[in-house]
N, C-alpha and C positions, 0 to 999 in steps of 0.2 A: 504494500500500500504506500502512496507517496505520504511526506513527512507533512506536508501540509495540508490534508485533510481534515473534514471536520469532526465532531464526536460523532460516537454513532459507527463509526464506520469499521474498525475491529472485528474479528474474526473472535469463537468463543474461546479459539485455543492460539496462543501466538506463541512465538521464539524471541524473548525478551532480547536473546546477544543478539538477533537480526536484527530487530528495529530500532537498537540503542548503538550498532554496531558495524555487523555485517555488511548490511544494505547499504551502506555508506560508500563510495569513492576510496578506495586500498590508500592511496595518496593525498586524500583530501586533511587537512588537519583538524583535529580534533581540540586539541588545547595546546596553547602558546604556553609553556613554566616558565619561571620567572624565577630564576635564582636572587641572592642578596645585593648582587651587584646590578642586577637587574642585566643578565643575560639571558637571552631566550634559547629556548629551543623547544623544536615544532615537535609535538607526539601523533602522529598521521593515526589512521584508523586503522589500516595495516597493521602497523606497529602493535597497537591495540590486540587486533585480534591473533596476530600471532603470538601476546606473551598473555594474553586471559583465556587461550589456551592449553597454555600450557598451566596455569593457575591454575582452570578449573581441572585439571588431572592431577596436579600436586593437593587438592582438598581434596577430590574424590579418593586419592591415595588413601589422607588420614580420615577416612572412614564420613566425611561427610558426604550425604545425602539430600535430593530435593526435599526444601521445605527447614531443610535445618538450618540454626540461627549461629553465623560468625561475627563475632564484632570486631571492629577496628574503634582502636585508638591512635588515629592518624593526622595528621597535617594536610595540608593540599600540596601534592608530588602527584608524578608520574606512576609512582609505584602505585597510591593509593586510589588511582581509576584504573590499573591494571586489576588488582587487588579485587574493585569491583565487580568490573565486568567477570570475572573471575569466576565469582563468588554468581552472580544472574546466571553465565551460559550454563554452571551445572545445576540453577535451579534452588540453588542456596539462597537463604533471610540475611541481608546485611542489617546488622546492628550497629547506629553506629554511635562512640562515644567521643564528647567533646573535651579538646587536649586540655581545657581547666582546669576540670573534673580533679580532685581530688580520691584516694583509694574509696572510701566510704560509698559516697556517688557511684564510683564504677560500678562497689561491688552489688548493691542492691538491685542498677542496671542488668549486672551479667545473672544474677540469679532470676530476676524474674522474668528475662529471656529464656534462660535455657540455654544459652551460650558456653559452648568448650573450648571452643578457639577461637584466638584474638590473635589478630596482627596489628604488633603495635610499634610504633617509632621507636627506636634506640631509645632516645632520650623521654621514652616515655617508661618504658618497664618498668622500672623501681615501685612505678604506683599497683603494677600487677601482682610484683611480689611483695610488697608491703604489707605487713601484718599476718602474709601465710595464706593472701587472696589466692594464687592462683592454686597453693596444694589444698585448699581447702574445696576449691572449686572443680579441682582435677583439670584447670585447663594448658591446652596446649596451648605454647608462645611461639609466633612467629615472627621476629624481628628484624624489619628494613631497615636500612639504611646502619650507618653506627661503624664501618672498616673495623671493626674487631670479631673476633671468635666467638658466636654466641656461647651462652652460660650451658652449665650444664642441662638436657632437656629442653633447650629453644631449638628452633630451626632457624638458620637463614633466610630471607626470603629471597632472595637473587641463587641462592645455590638451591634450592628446595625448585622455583623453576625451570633453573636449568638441569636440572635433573632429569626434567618430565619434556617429551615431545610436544608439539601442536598437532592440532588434529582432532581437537576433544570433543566428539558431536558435543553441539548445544539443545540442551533441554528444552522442550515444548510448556508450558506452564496454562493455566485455564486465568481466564479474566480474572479472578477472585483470586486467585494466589497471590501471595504477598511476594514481594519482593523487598521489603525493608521496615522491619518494625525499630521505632522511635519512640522516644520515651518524651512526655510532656510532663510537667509538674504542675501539681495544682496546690491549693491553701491545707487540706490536709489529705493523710492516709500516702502511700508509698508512691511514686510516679508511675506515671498507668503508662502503657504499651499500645502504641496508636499502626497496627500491621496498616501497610500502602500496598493497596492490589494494585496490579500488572495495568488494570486499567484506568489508576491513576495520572496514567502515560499520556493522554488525553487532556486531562484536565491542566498539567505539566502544559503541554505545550500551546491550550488554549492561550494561556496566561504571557507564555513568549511572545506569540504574535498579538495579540489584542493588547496585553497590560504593558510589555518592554519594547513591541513590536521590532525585533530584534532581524534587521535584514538578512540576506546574504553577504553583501559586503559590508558591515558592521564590520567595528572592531569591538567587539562586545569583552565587556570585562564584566560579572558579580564578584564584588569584593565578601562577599559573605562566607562564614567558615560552614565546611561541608556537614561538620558536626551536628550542624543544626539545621532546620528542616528549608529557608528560602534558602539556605548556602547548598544543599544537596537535590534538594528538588530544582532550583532553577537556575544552579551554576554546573551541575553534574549530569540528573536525567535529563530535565528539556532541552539544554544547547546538544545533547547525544541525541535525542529520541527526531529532533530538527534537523540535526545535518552542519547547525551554526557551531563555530569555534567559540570558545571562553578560554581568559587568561587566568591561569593557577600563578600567583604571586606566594611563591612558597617559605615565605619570612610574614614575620608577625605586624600588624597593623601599625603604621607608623604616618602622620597627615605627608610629611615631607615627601616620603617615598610615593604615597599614592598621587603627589600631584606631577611626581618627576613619574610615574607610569602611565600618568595621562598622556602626560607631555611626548615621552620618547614613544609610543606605541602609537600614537594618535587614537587613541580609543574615541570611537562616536557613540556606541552606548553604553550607560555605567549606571549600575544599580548598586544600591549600597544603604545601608540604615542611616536614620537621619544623624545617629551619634557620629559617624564618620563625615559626614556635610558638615557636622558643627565642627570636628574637630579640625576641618582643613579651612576651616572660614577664619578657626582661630589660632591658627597655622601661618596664613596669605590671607588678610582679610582682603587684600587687591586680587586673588587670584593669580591665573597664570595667565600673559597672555597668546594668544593665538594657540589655544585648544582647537581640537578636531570636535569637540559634543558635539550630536546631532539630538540625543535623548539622555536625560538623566530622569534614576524615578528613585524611591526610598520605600523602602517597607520596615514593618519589624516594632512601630509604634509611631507614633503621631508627629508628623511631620509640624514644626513652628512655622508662627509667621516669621520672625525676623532672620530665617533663613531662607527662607522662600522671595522675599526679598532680595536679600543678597546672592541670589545665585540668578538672580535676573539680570542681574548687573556685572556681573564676577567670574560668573562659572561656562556662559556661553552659552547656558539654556536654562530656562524654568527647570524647579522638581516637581515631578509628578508623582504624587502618592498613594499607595496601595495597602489594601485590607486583608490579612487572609487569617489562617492559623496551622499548626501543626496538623490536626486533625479533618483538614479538607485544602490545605492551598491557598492560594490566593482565592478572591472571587466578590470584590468589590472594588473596583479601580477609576482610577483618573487615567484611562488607558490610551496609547501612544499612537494606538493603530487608525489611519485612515475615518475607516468604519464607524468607531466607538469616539475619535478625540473629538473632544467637548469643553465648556467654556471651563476653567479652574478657578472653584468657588474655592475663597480663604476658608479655612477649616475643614472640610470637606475631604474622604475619602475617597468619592465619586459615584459612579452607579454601577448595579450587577454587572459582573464580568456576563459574554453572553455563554449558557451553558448553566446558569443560575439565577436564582430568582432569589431573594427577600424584602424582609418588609421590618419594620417597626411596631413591638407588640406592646399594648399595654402595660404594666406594672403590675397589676393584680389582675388579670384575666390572657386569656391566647385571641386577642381580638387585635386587629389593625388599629394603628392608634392614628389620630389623626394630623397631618400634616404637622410639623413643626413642636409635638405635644413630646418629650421627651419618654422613654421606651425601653424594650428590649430588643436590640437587633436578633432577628432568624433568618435562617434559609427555608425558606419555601420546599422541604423536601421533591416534593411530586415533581412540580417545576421547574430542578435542576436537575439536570440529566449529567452534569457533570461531579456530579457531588459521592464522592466514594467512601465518606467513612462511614463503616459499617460497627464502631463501637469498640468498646477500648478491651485488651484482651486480656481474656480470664475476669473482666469484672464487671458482669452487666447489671450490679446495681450504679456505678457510675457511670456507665454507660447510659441507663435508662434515664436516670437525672438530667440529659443532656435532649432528650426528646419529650414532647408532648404525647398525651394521651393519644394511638392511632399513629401517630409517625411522624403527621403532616408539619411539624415545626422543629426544625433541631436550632437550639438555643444556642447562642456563641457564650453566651457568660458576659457580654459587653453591653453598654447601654449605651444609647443614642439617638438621635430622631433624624427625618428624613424629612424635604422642605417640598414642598408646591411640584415640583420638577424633579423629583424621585432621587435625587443626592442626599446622600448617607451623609451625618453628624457623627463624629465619636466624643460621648461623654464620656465614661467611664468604663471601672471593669467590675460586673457583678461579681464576682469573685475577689480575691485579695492578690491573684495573681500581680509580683511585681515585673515591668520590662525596662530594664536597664542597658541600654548602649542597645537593643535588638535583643538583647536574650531574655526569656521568660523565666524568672524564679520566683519558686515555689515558696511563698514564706514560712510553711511546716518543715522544710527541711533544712532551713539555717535555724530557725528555731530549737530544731532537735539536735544539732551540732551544739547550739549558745546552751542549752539546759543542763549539757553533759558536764559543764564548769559546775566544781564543787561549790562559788560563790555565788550562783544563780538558782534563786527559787523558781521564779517564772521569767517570761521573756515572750514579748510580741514584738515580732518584727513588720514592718508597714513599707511601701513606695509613696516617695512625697517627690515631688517637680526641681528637677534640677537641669541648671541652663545649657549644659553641656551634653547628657549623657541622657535626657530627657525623664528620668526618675534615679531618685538614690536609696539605697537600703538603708534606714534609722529601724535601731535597736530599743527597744523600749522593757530595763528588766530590774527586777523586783529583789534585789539580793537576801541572802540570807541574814546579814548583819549589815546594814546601812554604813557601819564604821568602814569596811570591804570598797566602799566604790574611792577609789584610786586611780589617776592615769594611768600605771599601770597594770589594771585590771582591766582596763577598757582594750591595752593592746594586747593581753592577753586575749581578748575576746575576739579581738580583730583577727587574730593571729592562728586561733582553734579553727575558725572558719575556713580561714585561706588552706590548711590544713586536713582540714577534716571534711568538706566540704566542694568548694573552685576559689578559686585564685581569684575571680571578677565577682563574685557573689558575698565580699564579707560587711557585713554594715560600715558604711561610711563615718557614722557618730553611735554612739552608746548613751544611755539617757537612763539614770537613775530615778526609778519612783519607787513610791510608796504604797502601790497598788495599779492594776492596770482595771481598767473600765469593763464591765462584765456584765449579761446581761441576766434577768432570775436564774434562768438555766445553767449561768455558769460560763456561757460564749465570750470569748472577749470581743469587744466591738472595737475593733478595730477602726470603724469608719470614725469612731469621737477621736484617736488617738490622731488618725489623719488632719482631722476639724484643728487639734490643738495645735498641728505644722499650718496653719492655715490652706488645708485641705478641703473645700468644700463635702458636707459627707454623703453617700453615694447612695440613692435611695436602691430601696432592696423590698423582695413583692415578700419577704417574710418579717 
């Protein structure tokens, strides 16, 4: 089938490495890497399929089978979309985990996966075997990259494929087979497991061409990490599943380098969270000038004005910003294509992607609210033909939480209203979910890290608006003996998290009370703690 078709058009049983892969030009490129010096070089589709070839017989080796779940703990490399595709043609679950992550994080990931083996960066491993994770786990290590002798019990990954031939038929898989379960975090209970069927492929690439409208001749760059769901859904599957190249900058987020990647690559479209807009504006608040933009768009949380502004003037083109989530994609946008581009209302994340429908629900009832009355965003189940999640795994009572009575509304957790002319408003998040810099954390899980301090009786932790990064983690905790709160208890607290936890996720300030707000039943409200950052607080239909 060609790459730019519409939904709908899919076969019930497809060849994942064909149409992420195979069917592609042997010589065409597939991703430009970007070493620290910013040296390129081109990884063609060839390339590709002759070493995730031979991947997928070096995993079929170690006993993995279709349907079974590998994770990586990887970077953006070469290796690590070999790795993939890899891991698709024989039909295997990528898992995958983000290089933050502290050992804790991984390990509740790899256990309620079901994950044995993990390919993980050199410099990541220590977190695998940290505390006896991986012998407790029984998993296999496969470690790229690192010029040394792996440990006892790891494998190489360049010698482990060169071991194995190509040639490795590729597995046929049915629509509903997953090909990548991903972990989301919510305000409480462990992080759920969000499986992405085969014909999430679709809905992938609606989003390229309608929301990034990502040409053939682009120089298309997502700066987003793969670890997380727009950095691997649409810097990884849909520029593969399209045929379009995307640049792997395989060093760590830095304003300067991303604007000298602009510069030397001529990049014309560039997608990226608004934490990195902010941080290159306050980088070069002049910019660079004479960029190649043709399209910039941000996702990942709510784009400002006073950047939307400045890249009017500075960047070479508007931002255009987009709605999506872990658990379906993008599918509310200010989209780039032709077709859909439309006037950019200030605030606004735009209107249904096409392929999906919603609307704005009441607050206490599943009724349409009306124009401008502030709401619950849903998707229009029935409506959206591109809408693939089918419910978080192994737990359909959170699952069921997340749909109305009969099916017909799946709830995002966000609130917002929608005006005269069907443009989406983002108010808030029903939930306590905080998004920092683009990443979504769970406040029950830094929580559970801050409680484990012998000095901490209780502990809420909230997102409150910060100009940079567009929310920050504040600590709100209750100690055991008041005499306890100390500077350096607070960097102890800083410091458990970064540790026990991710490295981006630990609260920014620590805040000593004497009690936190709590409702008869005993809930902390969170929303008053917000009120007290001057947080407006966040109405809820309970």
């Amino acid at each position: 089938m060609s790459a730019s078709s519409s939904h709908g058009q899919l076969p019930e049983s497809v060849v994942p490495a064909e149409l992420l892969c195979d069917r592609h030009a042997p010589d065409a490129t597939a991703f430009t890497v970007i070493d620290g010096d910013l040296n390129p070089t081109q990884l063609t589709y060839g390339e590709i399929r002759t070493r995730s070839e031979q991947a997928a017989a070096a995993f079929a080796g170690l006993g993995v089978k279709p349907g079974d779940r590998v994770a990586t703990l990887m970077g953006k490399s070469a290796d690590l979309v070999v790795v993939l595709l890899g891991l698709w043609r024989l039909g295997a679950v990528h898992v995958p985990l983000f290089t933050a992550f502290a050992t804790p994080a991984i390990r509740v990931r790899l256990e309620r996966s079901g994950a044995v083996v993990v390919v993980t960066d050199a410099g990541q491993r220590n977190k695998l075997v940290e505390g006896g994770l991986a012998e407790d786990l029984g998993l296999q290590l496969i470690v790229a990259g690192g010029g040394t002798e792996p440990a006892e019990g790891d494998l190489a990954l360049t010698s482990l494929l060169d071991s194995h031939e190509p040639g490795f038929e590729a597995a046929s898989r049915a629509l509903e087979d997953p090909l990548v379960e991903i972990f989301t975090s919510g305000t409480t209970g462990a992080p759920k497991g969000v499986a992405v069927p085969v014909r999430a492929l679709e809905a992938f690439d609606a989003y390229l061409r309608f929301g990034l409208d990502v040409a053939e001749d682009d120089v298309f760059w997502n700066a987003a990490d793969p670890g997380w769901a727009y950095g691997l859904y649409y810097g990884i599957l849909a520029p593969m599943y399209a045929g379009r190249a995307n640049l792997l900058l395989t060093t760590g987020f830095n304003a300067d380098v991303a604007w000298q990647v602009l510069d030397k690559f001529r990049v014309t479209n560039f997608a990226a969270a608004p934490t990195i807009f902010r941080s290159m504006r306050a980088a070069r608040p002049d910019g660079v000038p004479g960029l190649a933009l043709r399209v910039a768009s941000s996702a990942g949380e709510p784009l400002d004005a006073a950047t939307i502004d400045w890249a009017k003037s500075h960047l070479g083109t508007v931002i255009r910003d987009h709605y999506g989530q872990t658990e379906m994609g993008m599918c509310i946008i200010n989209g780039w294509q032709s077709e859909v581009l439309g006037d950019l209302r200030p605030g606004s994340m735009g209107t249904p992607m096409p392929g999906y429908a919603a609307a704005v629900l009441e607050m206490e009832s599943d009724v349409e609210a009306s124009p401008g009355t502030p709401g619950r965003v849903a998707i229009d189940v029935p409506n959206s033909p591109l809408m693939w999640f089918a419910g978080y795994t192994n737990d359909p009572e959170k699952t069921a939480e997340r749909y109305s009575t009969g099916g017909r509304w799946y709830f995002t957790g966000d609130s917002g209203r929608m005006d005269d002319d069907g443009y989406f408003f983002f108010s808030s998040r029903d939930d306590d979910v905080v998004i920092m810099a683009g990443y979504r954390i769970g406040p029950f899980e830094v929580e559970s890290v801050l409680s484990t301090h012998p000095a901490v009786r209780e502990v809420a932790v909230i997102g409150v608006p910060d100009e940079l990064r567009g929310e920050r983690l504040e600590a709100c905790v209750v100690l055991t003996d008041p005499a306890l709160g100390t500077p350096e208890i607070v960097e102890e607290l800083k410091q458990l998290v970064k540790k026990q936890y991710a490295a981006h996720a630990y609260p920014r300030n620590v805040h000593f009370v004497d009690e936190l707000p709590k409702t008869p039943s005993g809930k902390v409200q969170r929303f008053v703690l917000r009120h007290n950052f001057g947080v407006p607080p966040v109405p809820t239909s309970s």
